[in-house]
C-alpha positions in Angstrom: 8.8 -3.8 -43.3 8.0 -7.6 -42.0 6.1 -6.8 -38.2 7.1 -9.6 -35.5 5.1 -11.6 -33.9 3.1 -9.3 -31.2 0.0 -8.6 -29.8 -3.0 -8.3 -32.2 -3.2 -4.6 -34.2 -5.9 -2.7 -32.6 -6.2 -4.7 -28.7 -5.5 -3.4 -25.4 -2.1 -5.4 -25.6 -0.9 -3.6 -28.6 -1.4 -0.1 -27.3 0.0 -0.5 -24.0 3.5 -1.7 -26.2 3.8 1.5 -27.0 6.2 3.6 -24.2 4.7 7.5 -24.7 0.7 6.3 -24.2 1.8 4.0 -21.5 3.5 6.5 -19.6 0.5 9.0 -19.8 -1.7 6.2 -19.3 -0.7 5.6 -16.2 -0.5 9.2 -15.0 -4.3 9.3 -16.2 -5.4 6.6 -14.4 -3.5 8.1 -10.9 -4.9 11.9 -11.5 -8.2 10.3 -12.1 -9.0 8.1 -9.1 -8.7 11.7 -7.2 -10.9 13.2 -9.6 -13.3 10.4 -8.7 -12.7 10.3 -5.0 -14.1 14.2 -5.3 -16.6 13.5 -8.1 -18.6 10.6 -6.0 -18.4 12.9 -2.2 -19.3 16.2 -4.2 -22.9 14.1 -4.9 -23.1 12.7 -1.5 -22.7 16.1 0.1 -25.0 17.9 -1.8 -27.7 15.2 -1.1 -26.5 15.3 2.8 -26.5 19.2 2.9 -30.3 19.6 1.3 -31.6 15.7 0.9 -32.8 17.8 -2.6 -32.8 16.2 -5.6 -32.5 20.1 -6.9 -29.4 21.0 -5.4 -27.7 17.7 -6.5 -28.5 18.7 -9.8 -27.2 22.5 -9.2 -23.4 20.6 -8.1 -23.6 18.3 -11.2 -24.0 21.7 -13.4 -21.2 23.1 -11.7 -19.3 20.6 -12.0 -19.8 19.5 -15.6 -21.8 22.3 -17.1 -18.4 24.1 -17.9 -17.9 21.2 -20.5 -20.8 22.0 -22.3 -19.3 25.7 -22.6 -15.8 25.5 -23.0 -15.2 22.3 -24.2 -15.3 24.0 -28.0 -12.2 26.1 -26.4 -10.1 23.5 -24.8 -10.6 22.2 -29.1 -9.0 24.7 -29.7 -6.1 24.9 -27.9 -5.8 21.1 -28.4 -5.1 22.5 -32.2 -3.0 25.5 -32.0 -0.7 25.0 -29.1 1.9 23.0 -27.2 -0.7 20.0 -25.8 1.7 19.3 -23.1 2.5 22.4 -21.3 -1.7 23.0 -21.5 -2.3 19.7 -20.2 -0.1 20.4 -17.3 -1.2 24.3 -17.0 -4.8 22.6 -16.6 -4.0 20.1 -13.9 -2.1 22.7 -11.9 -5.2 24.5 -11.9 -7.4 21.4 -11.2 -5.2 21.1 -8.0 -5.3 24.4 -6.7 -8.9 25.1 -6.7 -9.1 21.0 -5.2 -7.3 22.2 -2.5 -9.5 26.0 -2.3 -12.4 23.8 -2.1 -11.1 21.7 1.0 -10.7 24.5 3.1 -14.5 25.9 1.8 -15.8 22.5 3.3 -14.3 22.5 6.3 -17.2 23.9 8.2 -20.1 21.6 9.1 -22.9 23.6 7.1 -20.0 25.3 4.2 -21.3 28.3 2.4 -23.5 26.7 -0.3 -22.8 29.3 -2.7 -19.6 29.4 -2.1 -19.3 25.9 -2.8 -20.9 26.1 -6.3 -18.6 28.5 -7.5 -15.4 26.5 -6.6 -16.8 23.5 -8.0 -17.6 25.5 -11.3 -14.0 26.6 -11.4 -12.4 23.4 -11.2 -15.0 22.4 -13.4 -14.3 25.0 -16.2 -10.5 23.3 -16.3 -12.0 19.8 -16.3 -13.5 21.0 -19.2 -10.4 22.5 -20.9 -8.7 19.4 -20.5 -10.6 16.7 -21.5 -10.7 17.8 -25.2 -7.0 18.5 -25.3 -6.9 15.0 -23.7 -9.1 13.2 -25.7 -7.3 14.4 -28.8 -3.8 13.6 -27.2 -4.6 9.6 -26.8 -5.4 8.2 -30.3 -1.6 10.2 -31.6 0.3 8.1 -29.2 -0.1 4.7 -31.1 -0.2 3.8 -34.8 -3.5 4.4 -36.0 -3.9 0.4 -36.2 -3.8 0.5 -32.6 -6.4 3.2 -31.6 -9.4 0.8 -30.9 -7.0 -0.2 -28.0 -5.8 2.8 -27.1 -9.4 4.3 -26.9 -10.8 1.3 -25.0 -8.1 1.2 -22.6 -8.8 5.0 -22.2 -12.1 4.0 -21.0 -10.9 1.3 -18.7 -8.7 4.1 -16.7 -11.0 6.4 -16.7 -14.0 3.8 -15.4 -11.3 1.8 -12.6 -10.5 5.4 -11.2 -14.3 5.2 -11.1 -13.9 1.7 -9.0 -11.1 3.0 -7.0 -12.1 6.5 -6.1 -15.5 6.1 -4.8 -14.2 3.6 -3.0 -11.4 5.2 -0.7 -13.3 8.9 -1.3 -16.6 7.0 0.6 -14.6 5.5 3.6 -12.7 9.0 4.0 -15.7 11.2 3.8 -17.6 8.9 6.3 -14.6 8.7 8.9 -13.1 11.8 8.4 -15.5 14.3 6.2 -15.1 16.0 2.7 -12.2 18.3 2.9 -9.7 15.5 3.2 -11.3 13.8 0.3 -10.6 17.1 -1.7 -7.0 17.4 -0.2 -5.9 14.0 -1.9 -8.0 15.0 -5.0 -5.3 18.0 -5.1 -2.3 15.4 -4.2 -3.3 12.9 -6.9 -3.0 16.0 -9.5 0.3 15.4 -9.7 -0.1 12.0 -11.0 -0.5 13.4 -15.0 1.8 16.5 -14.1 4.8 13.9 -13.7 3.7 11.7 -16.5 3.9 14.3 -18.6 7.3 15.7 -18.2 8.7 12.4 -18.7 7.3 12.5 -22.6 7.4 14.3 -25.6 4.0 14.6 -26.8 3.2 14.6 -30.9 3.0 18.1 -32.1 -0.7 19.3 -33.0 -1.3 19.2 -36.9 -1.0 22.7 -38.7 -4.1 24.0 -39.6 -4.9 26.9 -41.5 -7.9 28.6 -40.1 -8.0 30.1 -37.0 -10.9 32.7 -34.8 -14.4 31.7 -35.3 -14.0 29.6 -37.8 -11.5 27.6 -36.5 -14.0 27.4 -33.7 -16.8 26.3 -35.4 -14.6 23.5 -38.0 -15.5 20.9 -36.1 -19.5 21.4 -36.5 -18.5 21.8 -40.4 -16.9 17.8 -40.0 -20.1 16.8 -38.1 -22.1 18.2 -41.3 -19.9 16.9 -44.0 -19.2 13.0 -42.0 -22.6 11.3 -41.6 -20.6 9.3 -39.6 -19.8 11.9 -37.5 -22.9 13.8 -37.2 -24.6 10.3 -36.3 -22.5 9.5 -33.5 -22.6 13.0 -31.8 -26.1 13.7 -32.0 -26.1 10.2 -30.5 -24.1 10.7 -27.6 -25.7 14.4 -27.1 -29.4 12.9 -27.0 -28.0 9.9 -24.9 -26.5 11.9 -22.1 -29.1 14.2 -21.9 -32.2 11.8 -21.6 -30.6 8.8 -20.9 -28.0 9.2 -17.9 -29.8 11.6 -15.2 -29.8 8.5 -12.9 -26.0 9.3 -12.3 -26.4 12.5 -11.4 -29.4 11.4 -9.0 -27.6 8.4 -7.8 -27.1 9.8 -4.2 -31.4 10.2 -4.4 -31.7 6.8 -5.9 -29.5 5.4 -3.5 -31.6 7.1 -0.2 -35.0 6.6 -1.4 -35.6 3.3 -3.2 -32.4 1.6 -2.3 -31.8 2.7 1.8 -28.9 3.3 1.5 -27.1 6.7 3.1 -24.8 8.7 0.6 -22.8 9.5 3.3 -21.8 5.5 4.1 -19.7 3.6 2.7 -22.3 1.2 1.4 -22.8 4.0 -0.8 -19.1 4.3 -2.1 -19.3 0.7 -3.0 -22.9 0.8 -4.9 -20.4 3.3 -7.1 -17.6 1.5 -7.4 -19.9 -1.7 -8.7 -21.0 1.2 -11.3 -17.3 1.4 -12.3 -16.5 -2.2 -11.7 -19.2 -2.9 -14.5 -18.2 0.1 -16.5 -14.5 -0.9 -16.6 -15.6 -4.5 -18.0 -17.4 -2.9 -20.5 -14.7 -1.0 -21.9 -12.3 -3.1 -21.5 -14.2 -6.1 -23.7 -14.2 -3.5 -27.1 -10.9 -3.5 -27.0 -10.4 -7.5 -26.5 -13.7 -9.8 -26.7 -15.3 -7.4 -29.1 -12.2 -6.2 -31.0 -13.2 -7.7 -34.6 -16.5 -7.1 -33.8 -18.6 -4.0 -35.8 -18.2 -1.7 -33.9 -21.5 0.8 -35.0 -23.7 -2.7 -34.5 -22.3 -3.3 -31.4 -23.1 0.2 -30.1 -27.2 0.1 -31.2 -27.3 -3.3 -29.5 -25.4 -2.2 -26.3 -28.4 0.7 -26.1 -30.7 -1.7 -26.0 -29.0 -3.8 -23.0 -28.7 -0.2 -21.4 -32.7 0.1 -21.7 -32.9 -3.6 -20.2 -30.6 -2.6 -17.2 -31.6 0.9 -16.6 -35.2 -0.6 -15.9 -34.7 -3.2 -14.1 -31.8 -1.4 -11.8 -34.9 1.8 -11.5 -37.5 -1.0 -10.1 -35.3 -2.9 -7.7 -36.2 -1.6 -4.1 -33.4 -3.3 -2.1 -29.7 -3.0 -1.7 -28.4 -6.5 -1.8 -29.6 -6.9 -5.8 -28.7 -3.3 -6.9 -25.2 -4.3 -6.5 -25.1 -6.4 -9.0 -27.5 -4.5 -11.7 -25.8 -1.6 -11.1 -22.5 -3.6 -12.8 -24.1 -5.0 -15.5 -26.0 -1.3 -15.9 -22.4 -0.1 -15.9 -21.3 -2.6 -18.4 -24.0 -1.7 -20.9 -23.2 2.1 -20.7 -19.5 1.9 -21.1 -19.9 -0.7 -23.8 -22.1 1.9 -25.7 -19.7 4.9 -25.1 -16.6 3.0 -25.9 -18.0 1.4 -29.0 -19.3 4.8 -29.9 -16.1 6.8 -29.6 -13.9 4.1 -31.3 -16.7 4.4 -34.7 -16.4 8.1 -34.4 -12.4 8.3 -34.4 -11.1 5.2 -36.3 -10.9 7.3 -39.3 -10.8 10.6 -38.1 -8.1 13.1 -39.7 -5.8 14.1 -36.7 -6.1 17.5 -38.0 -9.7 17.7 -36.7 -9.7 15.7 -34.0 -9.3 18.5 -31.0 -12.1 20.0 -32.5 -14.4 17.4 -33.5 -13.2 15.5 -29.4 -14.3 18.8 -27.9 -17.8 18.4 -29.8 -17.9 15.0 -28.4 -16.7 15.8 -24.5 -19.6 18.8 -24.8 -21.4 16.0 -25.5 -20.6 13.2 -23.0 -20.0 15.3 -20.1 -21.7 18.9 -20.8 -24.7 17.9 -21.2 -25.3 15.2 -18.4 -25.6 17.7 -15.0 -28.2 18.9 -17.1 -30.0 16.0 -17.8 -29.5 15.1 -14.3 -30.6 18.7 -13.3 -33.9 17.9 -15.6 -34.5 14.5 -14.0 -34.0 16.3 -10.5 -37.0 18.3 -11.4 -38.8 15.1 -12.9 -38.3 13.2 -9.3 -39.7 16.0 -7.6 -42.9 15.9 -9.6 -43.5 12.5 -10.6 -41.1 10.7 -9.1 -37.5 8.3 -9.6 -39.2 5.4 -11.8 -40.6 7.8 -14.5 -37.2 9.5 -14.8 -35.6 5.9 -15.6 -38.5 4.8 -17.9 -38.0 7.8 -20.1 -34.5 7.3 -20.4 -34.8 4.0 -21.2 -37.7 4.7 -23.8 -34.6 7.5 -25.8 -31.9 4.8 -25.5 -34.2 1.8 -27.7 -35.2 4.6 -30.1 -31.5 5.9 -30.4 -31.1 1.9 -31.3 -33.6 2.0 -33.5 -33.3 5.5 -35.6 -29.6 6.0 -36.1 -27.1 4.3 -38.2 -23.4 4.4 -37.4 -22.3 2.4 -40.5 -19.4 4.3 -42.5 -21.1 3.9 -45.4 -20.0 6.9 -47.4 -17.2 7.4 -45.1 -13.1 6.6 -46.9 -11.2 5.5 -44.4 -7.5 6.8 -44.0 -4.6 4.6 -45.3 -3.3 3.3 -41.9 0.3 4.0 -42.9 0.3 6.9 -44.9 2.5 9.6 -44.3 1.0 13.0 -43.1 -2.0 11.3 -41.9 -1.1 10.2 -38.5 2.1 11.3 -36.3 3.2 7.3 -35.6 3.8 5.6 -38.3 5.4 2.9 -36.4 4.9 0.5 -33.7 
């Protein structure tokens, strides 16, 4: 079959030609700048509630811990059931306990407890969702095309970063945290409508099911050295390496002077996921034909650069700015590091081997965050930077992301991948 002339295989262009990922794309991107809006005033109302480091680090579990326990789950049921009717189950879910959690902060001093368990319930379905997501994305282009498709993944997920804080900050300052959370339940809806406008791929038939099943993708991770390097990267990265966003409301008051209830605040976060956004978005054009494992050991080592030099800087007007390039760096390594992990990943293990990586990426960053809350308390913000820094050159140093041993899939072959067609 003779291709036109197009956009090249594997950019952001490519992708977005495809109707079925556009469409959820989109829907993504809308649900997510309310996710964001509630992610960034969640931080910034712990901090205004306690001004503890601690207790911002108790929300963060709550809010992402659930990913580092049922992340394996939502695998799962990425694998064995309808993605579609799940994915919307999820974000019906999402929104009601949204909208549960506007009315618990409606009070000037809420229930702190009470707050903490409705943020661990909307984070348990965050955490069913993202694998089932993650897994969903790469089926809905050719497999030439999943570079873009996974960088442009990254962009939505880091402009609803850009976006959110941004509208969530002026709201929450004006008019406080419930109506933050109310929209978060509105933009919901966003994926839900997507959704019923598409038919997704049906998830691949696999033969095992129980404990096993549950424990296949582990079993990939110990055969795939490609694999098995790139999550033990990005579990060892999140953990040591990223508590400064979980502390960013601390940061933010302490060495920076700026209140996490302003809006001065909202912006410092959207520059995060200004920078963060670029950074995606170049793997999947400036850095397309680019390697992508050498890219990610050199992006760690501009992470370490930036992380330090954004940890020293003591007054707003230059955090700004390093807090984009910071943002740039980070992305550039996750993005880099997801596309290495799935270019030649077998759709039958992908749910499973995703909801390795989301336990990863998001499950085990509140705690690293919940770690470095208890460092700032002893010793202080700068320490907590420098020995993330320190893990992120040594990461770049130690682990090799080269597929060396690794046969990739034919990128046409029938049976391997649901669209076999542009």
């Amino acid at each position: 079959m003779t291709e036109s002339a197009g956009p090249r295989p594997g950019t952001a262009r490519a992708a977005l030609q495809h109707r079925t990922f556009r469409t959820v794309y989109l829907g993504a991107f809308a649900s997510n700048i309310g996710t964001w809006m509630q992610n960034v005033v969640l931080g910034a109302l712990a901090y205004t509630l306690t001004e503890s480091a601690l207790f911002v680090g108790i929300v963060a579990a709550a809010q992402l811990g659930p990913l580092l326990l049922f992340s394996v789950v939502g695998g799962m049921l990425a694998d064995s059931f309808d993605r579609r009717k799940v994915l919307m189950a999820l974000s019906v879910q999402q929104g009601v306990f949204s909208l549960i959690l506007a009315f618990v902060t409606m009070p000037e001093s809420p229930n702190r407890a009470l707050l903490v368990l409705v943020v661990f319930c909307i984070g348990t379905g965050r955490a069913l969702y993202a694998p089932i997501f993650g897994a969903v994305v790469p089926i809905l282009v050719p497999r030439r095309d999943i570079s873009g498709a996974i960088a442009l993944n990254s962009v939505q997920m880091n402009a609803s970063r850009v976006i959110g804080p941004a509208i969530g900050s002026v709201i929450y300052s004006q008019w406080g945290p419930s109506w933050v959370f109310l929209l978060s339940t509105v933009s919901c809806t966003g994926v839900i409508l997507a959704l019923l406008r598409v038919e997704l791929p049906p998830a691949p038939a696999a033969g095992s099911q129980g404990l096993r099943r549950l424990l296949e993708g582990v079993g990939v991770a110990k055969q795939d050295r490609v694999v098995g390097q790139c999550l033990i990267a990005i579990f060892t990265f999140s953990f040591m390496c990223l508590p400064f966003i979980t502390q960013m409301p601390k940061i933010a008051a302490d060495h920076l002077a700026i209140d996490p209830k302003s809006t001065g605040y909202g912006v410092l976060y959207a520059c995060f996921g200004l920078g963060a956004v670029a950074g995606a978005l170049s793997i999947g054009t400036v850095f397309a034909g680019t390697s992508m494992p050498r890219l990610t050991r050199r992006a760690m080592v501009g992470f370490a650069v930036m992380l330090v030099i954004f940890g020293s800087l003591r007054s707003a007007a230059p955090a700004y700015l390093a807090i984009m390039l910071l943002g740039a760096v980070y992305f550039a390594v996750i993005t880099s590091l997801s596309t290495t992990l799935q270019q030649d990943l077998d759709d039958s293990v992908r749910g499973k081997v995703m909801a390795l990586w989301i336990m990863g990426f998001g499950g085990t960053v509140p705690f690293g965050g919940l770690a470095g809350g208890a460092l700032i308390e002893v010793a202080g913000i700068v320490p907590m930077v420098l020995v993330g820094a320190a893990v992120a050159l040594l990461l770049a140093a130690v682990l090799d992301f080269q597929p060396a041993d690794r046969v990739p899939l034919p990128p046409h072959q029938p049976g391997h991948h649901p669209l076999e067609t542009g």
